[in-house]
PDB file of N, CA, C and O in Angstrom:
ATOM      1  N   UNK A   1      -8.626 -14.130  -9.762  1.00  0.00           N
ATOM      2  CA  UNK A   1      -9.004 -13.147 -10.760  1.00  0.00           C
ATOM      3  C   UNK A   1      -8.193 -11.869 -10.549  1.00  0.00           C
ATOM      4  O   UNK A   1      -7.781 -11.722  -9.398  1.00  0.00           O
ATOM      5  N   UNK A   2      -7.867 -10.867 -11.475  1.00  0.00           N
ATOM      6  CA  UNK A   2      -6.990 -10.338 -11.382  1.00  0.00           C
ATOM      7  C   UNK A   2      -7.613  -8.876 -12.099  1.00  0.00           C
ATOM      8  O   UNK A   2      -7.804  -8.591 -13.281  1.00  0.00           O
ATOM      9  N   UNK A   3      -7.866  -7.995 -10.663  1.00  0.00           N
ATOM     10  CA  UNK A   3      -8.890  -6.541 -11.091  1.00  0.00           C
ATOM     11  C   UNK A   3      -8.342  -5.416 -10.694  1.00  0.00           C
ATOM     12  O   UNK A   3      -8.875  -4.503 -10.065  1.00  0.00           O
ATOM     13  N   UNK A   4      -7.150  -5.514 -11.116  1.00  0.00           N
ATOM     14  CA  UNK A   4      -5.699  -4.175 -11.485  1.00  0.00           C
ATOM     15  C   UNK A   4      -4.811  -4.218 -12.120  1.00  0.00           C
ATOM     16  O   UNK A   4      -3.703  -4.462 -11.643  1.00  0.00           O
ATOM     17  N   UNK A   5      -5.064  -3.937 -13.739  1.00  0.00           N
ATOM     18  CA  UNK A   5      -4.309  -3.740 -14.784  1.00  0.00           C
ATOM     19  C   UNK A   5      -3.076  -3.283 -14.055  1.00  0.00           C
ATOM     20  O   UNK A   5      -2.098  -3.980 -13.788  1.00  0.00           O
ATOM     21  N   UNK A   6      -3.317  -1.612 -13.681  1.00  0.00           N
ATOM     22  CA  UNK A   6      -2.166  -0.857 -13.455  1.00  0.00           C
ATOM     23  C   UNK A   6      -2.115   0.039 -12.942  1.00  0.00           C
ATOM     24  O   UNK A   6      -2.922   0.891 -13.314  1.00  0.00           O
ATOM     25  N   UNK A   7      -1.096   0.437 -11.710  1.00  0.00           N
ATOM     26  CA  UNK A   7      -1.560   1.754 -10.525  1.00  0.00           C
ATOM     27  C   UNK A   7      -0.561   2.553 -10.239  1.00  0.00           C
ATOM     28  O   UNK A   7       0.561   2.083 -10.051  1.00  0.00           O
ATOM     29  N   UNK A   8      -0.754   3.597 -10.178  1.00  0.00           N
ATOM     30  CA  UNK A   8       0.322   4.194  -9.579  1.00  0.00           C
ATOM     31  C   UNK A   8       0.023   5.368  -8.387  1.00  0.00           C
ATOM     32  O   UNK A   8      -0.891   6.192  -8.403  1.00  0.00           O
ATOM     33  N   UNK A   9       0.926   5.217  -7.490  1.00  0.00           N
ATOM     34  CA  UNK A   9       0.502   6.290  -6.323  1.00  0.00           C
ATOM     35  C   UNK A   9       1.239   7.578  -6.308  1.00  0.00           C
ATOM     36  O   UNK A   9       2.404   7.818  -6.627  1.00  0.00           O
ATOM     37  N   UNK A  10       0.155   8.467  -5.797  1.00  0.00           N
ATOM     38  CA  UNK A  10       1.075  10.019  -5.868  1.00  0.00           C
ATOM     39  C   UNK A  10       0.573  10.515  -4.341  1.00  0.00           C
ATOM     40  O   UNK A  10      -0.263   9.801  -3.787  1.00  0.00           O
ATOM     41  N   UNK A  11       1.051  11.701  -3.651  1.00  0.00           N
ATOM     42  CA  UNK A  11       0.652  12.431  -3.206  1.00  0.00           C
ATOM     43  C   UNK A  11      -0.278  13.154  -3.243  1.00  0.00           C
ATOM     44  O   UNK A  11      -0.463  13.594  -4.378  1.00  0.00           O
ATOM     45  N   UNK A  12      -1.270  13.643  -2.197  1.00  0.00           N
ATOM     46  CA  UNK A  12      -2.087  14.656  -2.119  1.00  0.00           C
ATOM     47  C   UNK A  12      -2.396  15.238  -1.234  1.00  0.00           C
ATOM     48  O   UNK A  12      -2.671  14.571  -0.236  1.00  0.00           O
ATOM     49  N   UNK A  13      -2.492  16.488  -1.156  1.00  0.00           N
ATOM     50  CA  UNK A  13      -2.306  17.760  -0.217  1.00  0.00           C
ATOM     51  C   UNK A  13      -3.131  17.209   1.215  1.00  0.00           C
ATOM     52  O   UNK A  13      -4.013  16.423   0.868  1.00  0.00           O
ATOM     53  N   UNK A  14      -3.100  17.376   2.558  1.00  0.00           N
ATOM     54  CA  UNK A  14      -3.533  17.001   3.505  1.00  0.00           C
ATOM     55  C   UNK A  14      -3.796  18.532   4.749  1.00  0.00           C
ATOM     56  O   UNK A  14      -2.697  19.047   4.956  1.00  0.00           O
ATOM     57  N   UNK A  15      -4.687  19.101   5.354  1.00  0.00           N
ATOM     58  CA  UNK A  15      -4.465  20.218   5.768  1.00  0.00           C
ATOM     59  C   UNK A  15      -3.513  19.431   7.427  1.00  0.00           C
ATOM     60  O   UNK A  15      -2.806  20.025   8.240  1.00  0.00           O
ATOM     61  N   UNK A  16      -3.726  18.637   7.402  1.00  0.00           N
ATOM     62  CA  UNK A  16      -3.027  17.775   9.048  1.00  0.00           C
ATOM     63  C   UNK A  16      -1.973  17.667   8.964  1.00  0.00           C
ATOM     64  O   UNK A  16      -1.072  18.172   9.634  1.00  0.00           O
ATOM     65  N   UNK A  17      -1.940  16.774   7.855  1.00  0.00           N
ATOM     66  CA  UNK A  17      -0.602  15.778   8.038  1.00  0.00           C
ATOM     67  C   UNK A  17       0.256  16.509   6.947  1.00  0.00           C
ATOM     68  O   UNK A  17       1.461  16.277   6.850  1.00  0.00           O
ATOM     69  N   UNK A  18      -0.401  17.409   6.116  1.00  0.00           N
ATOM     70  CA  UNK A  18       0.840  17.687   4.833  1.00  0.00           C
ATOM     71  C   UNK A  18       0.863  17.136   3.369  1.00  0.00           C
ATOM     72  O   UNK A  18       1.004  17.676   2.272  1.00  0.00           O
ATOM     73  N   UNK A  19       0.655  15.757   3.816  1.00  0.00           N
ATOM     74  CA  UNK A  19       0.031  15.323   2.476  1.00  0.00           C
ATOM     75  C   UNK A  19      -0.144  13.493   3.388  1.00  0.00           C
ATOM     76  O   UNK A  19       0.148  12.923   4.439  1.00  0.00           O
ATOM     77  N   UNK A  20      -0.750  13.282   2.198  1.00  0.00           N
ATOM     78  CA  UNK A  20      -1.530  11.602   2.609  1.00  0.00           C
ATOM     79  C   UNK A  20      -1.152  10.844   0.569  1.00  0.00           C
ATOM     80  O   UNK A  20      -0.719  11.456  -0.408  1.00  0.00           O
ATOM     81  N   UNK A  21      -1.528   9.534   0.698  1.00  0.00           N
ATOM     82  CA  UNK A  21      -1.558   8.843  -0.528  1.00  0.00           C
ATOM     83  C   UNK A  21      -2.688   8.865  -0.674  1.00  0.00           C
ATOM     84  O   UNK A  21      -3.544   9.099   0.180  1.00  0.00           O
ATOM     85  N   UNK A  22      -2.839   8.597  -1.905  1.00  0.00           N
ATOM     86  CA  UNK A  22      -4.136   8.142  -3.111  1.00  0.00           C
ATOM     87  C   UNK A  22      -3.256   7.300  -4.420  1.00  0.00           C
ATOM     88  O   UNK A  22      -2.330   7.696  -5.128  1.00  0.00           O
ATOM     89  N   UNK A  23      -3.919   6.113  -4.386  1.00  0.00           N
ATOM     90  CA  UNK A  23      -3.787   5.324  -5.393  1.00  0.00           C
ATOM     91  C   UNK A  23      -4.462   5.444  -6.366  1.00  0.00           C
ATOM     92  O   UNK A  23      -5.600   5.669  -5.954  1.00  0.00           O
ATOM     93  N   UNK A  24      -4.453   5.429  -7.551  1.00  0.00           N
ATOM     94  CA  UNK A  24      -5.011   5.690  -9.277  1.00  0.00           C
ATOM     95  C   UNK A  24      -4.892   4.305 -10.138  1.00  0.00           C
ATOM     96  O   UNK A  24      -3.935   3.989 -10.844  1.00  0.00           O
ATOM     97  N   UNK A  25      -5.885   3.678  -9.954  1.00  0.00           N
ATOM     98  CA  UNK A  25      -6.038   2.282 -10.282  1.00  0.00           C
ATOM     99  C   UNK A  25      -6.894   2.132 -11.963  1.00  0.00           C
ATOM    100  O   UNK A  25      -7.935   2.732 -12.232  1.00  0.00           O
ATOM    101  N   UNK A  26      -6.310   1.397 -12.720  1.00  0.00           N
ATOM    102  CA  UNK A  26      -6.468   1.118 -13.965  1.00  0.00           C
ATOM    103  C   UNK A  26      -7.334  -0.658 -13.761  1.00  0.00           C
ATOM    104  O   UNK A  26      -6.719  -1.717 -13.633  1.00  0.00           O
ATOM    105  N   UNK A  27      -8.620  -0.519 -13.783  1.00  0.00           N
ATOM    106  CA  UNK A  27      -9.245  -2.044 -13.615  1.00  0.00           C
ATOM    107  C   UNK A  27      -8.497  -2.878 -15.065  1.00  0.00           C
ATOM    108  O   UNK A  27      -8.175  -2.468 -16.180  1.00  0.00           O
ATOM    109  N   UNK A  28      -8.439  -4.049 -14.476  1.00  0.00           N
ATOM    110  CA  UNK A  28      -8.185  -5.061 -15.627  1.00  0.00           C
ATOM    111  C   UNK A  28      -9.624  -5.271 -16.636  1.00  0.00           C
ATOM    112  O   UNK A  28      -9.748  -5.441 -17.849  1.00  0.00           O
ATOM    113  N   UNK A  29     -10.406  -5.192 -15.751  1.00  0.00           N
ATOM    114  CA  UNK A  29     -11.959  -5.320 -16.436  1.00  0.00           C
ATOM    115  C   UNK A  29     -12.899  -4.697 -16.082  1.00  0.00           C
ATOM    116  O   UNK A  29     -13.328  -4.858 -14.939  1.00  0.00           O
ATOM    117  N   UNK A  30     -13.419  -3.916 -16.852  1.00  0.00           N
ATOM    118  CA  UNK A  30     -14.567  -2.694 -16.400  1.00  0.00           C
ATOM    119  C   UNK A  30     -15.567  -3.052 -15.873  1.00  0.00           C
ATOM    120  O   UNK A  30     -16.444  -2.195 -15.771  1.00  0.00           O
ATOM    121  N   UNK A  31     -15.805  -4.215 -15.415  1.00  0.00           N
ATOM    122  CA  UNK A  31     -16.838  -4.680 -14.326  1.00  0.00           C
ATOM    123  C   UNK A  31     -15.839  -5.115 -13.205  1.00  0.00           C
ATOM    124  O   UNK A  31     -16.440  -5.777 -12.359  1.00  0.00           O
ATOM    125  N   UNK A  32     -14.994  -5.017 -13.024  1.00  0.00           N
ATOM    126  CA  UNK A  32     -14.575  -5.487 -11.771  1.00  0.00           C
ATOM    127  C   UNK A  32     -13.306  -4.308 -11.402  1.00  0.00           C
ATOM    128  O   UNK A  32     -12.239  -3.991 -11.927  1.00  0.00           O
ATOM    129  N   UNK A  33     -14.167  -3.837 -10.080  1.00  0.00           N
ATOM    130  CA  UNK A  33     -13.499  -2.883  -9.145  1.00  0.00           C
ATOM    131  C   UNK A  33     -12.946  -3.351  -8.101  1.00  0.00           C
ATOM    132  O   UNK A  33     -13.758  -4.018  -7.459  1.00  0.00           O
ATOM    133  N   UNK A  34     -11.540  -3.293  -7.451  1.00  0.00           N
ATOM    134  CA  UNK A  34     -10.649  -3.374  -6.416  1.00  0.00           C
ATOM    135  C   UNK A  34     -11.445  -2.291  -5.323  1.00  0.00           C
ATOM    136  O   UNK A  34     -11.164  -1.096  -5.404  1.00  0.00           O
ATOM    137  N   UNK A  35     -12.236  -2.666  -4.517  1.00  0.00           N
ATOM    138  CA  UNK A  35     -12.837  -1.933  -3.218  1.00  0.00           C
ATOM    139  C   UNK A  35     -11.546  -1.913  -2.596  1.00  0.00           C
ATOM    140  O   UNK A  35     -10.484  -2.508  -2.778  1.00  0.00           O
ATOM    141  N   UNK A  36     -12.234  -0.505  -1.314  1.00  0.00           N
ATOM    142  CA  UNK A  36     -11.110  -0.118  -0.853  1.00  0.00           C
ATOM    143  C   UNK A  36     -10.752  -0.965   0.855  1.00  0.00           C
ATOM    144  O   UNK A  36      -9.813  -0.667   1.593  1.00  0.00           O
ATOM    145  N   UNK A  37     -11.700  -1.929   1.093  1.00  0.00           N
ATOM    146  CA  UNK A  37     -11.186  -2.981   1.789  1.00  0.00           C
ATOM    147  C   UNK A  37     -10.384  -4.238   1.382  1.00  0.00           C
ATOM    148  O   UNK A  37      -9.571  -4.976   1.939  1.00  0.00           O
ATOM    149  N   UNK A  38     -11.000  -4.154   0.102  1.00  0.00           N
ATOM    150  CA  UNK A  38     -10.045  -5.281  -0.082  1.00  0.00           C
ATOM    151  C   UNK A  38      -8.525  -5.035  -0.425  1.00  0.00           C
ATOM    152  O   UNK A  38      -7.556  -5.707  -0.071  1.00  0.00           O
ATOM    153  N   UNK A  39      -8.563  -3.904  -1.203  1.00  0.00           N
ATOM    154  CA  UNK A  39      -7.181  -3.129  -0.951  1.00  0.00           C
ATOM    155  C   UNK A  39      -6.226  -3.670   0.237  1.00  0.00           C
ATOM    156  O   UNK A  39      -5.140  -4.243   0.151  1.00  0.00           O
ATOM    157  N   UNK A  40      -6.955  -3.317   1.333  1.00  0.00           N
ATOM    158  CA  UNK A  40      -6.455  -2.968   3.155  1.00  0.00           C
ATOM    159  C   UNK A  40      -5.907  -4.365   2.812  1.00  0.00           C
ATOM    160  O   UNK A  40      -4.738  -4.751   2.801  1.00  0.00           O
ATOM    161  N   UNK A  41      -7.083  -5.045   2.526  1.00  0.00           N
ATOM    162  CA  UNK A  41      -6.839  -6.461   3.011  1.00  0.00           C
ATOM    163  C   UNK A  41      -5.635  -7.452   2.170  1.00  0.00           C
ATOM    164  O   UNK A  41      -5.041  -8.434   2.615  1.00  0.00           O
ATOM    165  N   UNK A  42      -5.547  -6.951   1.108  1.00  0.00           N
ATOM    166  CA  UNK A  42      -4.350  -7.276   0.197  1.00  0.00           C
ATOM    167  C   UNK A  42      -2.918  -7.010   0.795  1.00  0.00           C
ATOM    168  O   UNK A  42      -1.976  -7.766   1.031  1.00  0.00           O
ATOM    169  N   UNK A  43      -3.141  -5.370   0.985  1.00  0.00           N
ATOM    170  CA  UNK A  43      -1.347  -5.073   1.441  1.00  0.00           C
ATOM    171  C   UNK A  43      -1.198  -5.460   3.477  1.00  0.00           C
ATOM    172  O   UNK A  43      -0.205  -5.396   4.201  1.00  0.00           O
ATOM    173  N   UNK A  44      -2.290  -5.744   3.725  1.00  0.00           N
ATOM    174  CA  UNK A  44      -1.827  -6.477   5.073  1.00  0.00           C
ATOM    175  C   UNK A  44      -1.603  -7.802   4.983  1.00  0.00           C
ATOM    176  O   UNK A  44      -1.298  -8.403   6.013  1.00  0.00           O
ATOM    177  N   UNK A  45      -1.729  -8.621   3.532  1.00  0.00           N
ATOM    178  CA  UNK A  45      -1.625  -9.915   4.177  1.00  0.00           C
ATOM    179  C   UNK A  45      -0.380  -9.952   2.828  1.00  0.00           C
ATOM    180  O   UNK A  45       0.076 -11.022   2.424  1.00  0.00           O
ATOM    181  N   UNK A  46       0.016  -8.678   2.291  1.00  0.00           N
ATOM    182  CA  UNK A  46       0.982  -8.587   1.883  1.00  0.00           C
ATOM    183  C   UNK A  46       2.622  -8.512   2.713  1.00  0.00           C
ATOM    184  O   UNK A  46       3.779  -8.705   2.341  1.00  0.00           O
ATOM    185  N   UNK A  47       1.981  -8.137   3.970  1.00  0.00           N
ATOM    186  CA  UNK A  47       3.225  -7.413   4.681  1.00  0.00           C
ATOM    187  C   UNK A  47       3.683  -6.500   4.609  1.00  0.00           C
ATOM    188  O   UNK A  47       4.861  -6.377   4.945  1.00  0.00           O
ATOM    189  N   UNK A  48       2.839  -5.297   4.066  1.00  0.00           N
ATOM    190  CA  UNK A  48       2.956  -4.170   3.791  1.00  0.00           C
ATOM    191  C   UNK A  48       2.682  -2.821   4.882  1.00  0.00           C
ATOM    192  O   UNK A  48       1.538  -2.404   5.057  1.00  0.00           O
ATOM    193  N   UNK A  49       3.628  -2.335   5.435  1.00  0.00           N
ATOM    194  CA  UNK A  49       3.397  -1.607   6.979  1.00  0.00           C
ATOM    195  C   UNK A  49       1.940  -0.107   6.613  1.00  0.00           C
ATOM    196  O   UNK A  49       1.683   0.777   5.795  1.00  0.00           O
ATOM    197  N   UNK A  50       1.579  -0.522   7.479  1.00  0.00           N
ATOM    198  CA  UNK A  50       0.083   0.664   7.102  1.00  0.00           C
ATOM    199  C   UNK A  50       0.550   1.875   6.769  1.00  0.00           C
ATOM    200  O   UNK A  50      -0.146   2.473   5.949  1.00  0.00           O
ATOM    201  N   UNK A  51       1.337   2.321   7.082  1.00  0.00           N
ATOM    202  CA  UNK A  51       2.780   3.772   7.087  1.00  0.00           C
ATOM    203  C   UNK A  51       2.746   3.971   5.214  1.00  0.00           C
ATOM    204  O   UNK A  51       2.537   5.046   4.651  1.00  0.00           O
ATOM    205  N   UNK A  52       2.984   2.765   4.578  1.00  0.00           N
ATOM    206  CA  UNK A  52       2.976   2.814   3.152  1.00  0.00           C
ATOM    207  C   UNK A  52       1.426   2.961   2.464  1.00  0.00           C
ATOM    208  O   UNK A  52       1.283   3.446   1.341  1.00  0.00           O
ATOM    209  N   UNK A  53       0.301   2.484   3.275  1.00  0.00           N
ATOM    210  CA  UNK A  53      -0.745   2.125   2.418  1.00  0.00           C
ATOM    211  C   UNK A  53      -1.782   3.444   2.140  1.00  0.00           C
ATOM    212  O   UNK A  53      -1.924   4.282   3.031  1.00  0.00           O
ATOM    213  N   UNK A  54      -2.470   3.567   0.891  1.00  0.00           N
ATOM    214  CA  UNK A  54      -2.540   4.868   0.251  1.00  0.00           C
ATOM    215  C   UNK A  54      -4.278   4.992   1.489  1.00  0.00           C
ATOM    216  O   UNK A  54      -5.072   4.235   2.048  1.00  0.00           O
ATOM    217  N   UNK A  55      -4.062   6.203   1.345  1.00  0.00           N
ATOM    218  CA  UNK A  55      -5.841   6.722   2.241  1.00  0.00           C
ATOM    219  C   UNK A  55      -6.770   6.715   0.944  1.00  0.00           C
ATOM    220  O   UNK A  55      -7.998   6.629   0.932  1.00  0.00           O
ATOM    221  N   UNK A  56      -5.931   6.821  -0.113  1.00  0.00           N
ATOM    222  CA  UNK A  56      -7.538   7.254  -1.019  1.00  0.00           C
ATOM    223  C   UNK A  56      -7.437   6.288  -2.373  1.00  0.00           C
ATOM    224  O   UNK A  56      -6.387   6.053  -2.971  1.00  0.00           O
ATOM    225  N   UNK A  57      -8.397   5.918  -2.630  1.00  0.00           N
ATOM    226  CA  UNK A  57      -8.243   4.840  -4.020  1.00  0.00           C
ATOM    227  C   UNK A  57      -9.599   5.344  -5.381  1.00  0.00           C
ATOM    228  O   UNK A  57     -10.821   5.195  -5.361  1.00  0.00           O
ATOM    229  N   UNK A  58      -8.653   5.977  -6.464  1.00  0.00           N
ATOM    230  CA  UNK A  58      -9.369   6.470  -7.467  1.00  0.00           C
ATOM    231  C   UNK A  58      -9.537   5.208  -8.487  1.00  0.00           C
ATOM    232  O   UNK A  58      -8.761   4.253  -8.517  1.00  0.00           O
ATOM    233  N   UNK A  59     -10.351   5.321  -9.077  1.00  0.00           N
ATOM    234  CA  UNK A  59     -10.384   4.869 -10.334  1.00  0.00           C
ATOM    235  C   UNK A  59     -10.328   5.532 -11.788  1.00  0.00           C
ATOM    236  O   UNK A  59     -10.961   6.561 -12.026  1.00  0.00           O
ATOM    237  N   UNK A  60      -9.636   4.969 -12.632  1.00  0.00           N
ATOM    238  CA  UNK A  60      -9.219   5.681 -13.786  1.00  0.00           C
ATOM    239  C   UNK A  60      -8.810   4.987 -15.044  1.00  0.00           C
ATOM    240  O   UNK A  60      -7.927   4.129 -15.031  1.00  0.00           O
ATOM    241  N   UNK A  61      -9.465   5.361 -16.176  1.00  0.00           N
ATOM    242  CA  UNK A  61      -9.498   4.331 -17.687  1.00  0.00           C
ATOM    243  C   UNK A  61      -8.020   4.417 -17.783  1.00  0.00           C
ATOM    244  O   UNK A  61      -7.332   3.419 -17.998  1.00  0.00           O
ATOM    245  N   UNK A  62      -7.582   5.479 -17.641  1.00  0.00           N
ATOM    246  CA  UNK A  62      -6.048   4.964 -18.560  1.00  0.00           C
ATOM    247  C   UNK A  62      -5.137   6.061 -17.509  1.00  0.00           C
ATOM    248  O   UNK A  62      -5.617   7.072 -16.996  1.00  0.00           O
ATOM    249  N   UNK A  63      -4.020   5.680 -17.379  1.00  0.00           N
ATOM    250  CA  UNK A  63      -2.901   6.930 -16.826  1.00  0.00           C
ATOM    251  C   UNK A  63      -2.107   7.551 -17.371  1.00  0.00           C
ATOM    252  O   UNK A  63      -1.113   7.058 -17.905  1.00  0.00           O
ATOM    253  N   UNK A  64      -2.404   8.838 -17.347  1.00  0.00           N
ATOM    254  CA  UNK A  64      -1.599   9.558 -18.513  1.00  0.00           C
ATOM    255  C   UNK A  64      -0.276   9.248 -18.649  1.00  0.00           C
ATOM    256  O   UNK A  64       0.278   8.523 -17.823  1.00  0.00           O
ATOM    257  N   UNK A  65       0.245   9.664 -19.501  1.00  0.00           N
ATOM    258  CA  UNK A  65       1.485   8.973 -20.277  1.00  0.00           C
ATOM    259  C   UNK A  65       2.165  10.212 -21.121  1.00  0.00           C
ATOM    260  O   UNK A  65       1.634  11.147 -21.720  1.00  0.00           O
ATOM    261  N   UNK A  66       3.755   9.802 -20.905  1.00  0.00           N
ATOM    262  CA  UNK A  66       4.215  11.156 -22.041  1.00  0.00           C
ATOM    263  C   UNK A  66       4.521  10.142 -23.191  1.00  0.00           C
ATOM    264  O   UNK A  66       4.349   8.925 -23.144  1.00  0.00           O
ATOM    265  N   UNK A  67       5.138  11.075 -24.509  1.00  0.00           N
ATOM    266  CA  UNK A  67       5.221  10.254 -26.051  1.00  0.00           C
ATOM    267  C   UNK A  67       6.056   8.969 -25.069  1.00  0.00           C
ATOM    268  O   UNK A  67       5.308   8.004 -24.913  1.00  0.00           O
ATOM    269  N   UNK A  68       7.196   8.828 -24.516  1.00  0.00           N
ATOM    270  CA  UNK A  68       7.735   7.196 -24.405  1.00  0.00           C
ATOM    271  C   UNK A  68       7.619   6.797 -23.309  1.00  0.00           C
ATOM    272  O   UNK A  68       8.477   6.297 -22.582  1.00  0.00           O
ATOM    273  N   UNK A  69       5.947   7.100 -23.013  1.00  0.00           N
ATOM    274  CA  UNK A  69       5.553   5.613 -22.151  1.00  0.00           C
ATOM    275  C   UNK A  69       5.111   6.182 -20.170  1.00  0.00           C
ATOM    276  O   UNK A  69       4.185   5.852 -19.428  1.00  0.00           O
ATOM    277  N   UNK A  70       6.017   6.898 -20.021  1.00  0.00           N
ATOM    278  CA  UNK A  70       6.351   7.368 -18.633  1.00  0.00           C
ATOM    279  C   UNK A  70       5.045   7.878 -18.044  1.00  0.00           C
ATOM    280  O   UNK A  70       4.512   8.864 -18.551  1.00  0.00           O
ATOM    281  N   UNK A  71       4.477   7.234 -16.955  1.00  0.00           N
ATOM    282  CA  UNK A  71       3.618   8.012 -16.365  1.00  0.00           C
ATOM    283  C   UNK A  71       3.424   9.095 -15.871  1.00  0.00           C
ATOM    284  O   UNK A  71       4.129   9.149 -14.862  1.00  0.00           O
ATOM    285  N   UNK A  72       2.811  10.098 -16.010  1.00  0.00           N
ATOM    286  CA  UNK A  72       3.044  11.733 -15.503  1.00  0.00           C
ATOM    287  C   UNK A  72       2.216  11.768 -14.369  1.00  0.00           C
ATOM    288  O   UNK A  72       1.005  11.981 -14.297  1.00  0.00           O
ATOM    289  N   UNK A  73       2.984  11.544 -13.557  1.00  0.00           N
ATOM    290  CA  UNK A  73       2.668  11.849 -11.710  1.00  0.00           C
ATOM    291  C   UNK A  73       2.374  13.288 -11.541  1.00  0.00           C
ATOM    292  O   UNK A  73       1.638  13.590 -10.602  1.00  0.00           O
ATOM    293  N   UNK A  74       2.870  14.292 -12.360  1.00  0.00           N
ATOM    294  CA  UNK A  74       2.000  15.802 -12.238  1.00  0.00           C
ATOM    295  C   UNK A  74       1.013  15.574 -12.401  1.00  0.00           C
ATOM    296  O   UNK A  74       0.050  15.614 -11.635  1.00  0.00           O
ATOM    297  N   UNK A  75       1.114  15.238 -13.656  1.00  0.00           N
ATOM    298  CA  UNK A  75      -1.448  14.709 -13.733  1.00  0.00           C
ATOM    299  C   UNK A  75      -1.688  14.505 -12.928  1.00  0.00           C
ATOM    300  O   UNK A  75      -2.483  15.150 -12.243  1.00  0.00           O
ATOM    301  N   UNK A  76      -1.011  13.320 -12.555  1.00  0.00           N
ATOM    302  CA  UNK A  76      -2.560  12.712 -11.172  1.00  0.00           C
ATOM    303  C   UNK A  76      -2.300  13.348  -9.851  1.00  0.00           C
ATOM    304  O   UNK A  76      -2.917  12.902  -8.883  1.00  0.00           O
ATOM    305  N   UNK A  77      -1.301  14.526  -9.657  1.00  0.00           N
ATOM    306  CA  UNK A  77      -1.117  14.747  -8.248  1.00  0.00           C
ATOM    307  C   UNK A  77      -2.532  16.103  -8.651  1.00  0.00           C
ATOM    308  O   UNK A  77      -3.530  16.310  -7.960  1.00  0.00           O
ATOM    309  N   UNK A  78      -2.226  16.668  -9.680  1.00  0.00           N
ATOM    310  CA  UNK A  78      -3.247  17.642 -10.084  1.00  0.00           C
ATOM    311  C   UNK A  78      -4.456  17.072  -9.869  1.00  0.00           C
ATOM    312  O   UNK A  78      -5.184  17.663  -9.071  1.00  0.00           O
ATOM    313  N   UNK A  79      -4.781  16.281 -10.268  1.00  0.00           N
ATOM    314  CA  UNK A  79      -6.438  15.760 -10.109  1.00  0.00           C
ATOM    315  C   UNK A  79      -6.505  15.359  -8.817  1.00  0.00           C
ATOM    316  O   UNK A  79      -7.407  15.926  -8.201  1.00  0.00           O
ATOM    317  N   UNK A  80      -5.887  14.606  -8.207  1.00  0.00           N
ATOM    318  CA  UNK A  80      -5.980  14.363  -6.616  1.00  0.00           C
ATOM    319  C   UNK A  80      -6.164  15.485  -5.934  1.00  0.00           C
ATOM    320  O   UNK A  80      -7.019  15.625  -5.060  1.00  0.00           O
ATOM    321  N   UNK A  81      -5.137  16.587  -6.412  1.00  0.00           N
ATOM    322  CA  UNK A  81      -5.500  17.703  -5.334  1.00  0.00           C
ATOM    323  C   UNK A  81      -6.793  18.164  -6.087  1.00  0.00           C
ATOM    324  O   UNK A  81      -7.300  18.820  -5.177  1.00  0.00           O
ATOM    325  N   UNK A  82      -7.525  18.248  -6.959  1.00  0.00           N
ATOM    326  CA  UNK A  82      -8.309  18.546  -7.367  1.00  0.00           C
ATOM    327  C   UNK A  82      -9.937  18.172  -7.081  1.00  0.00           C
ATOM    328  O   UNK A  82     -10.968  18.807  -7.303  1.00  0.00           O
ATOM    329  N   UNK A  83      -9.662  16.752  -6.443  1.00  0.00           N
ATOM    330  CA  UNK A  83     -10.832  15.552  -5.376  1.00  0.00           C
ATOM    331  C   UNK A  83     -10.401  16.282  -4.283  1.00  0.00           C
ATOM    332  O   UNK A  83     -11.299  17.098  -4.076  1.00  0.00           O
ATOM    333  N   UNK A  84      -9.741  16.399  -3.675  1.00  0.00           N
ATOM    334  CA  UNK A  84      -9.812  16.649  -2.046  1.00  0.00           C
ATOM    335  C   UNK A  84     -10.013  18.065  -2.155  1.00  0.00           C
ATOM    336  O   UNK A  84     -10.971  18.171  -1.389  1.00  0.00           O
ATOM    337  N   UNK A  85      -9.806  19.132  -2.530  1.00  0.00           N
ATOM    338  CA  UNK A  85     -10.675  20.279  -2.597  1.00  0.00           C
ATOM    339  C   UNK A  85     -12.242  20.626  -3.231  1.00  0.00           C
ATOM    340  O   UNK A  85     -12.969  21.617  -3.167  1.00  0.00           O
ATOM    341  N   UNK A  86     -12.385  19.067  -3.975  1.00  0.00           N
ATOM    342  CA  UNK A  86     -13.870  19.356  -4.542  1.00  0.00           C
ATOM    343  C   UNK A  86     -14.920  18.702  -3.039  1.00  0.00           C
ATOM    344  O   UNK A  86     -16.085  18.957  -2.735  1.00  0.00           O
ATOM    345  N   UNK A  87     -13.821  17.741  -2.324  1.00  0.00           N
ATOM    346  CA  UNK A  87     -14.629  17.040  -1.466  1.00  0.00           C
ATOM    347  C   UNK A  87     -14.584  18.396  -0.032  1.00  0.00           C
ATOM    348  O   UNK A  87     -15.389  18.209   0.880  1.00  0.00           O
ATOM    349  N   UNK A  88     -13.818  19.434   0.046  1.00  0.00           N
ATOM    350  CA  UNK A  88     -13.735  20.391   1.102  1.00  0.00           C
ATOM    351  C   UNK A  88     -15.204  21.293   0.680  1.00  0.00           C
ATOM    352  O   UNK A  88     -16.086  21.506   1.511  1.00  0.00           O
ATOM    353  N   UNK A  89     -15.259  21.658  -0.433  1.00  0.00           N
ATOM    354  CA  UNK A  89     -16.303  22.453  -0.857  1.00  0.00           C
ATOM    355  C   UNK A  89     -17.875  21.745  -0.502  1.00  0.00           C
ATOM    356  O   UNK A  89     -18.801  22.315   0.076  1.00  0.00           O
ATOM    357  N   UNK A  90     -17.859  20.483  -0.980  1.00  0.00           N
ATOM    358  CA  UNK A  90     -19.199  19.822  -0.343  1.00  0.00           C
ATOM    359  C   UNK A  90     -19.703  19.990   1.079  1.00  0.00           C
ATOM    360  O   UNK A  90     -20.883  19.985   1.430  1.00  0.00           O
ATOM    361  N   UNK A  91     -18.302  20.186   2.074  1.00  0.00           N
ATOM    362  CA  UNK A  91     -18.408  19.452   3.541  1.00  0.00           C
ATOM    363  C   UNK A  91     -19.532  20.664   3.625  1.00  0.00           C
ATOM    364  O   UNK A  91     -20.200  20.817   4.648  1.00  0.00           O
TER     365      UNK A  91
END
């Protein structure tokens, strides 16, 4: 079964490290969510070095887009930094 239309990863601000990943995941079907173990468990048995694999996994109906098509990685770095400072304010 197949429960990731479409993703793309950006950066987001980190006070440690500088910045860390977050993935922005488009479900194939609105009942079925890609958890963030099974994630792990995908790009390790992908062969994918942990060095690449994102710390944070959003979910999101659609990814913004300019008029021909191109995903706008400013959006989502904006909203990412926008989660990790809403999640500093909770602590």
């Amino acid at each position: 079964m197949r429960e990731v239309a479409i993703l793309s990863a950006v950066r987001t601000p980190d006070e440690r490290l500088g910045e860390r990943a977050c993935a922005f995941v488009v479900a194939a079907q609105s009942d079925s969510r890609l958890g963030f173990a099974q994630m792990q468990d995908y790009l390790a048995r992908a062969g994918v070095s942990k060095y690449y694999w994102p710390e944070r996994l959003e979910f999101i109906d659609a990814l913004p887009r300019n008029p021909i098509g191109k995903i706008q990685k400013n959006i989502l770095r904006e909203r990412a930094a926008t989660l990790v400072a809403s999640q500093k304010e909770t602590r």
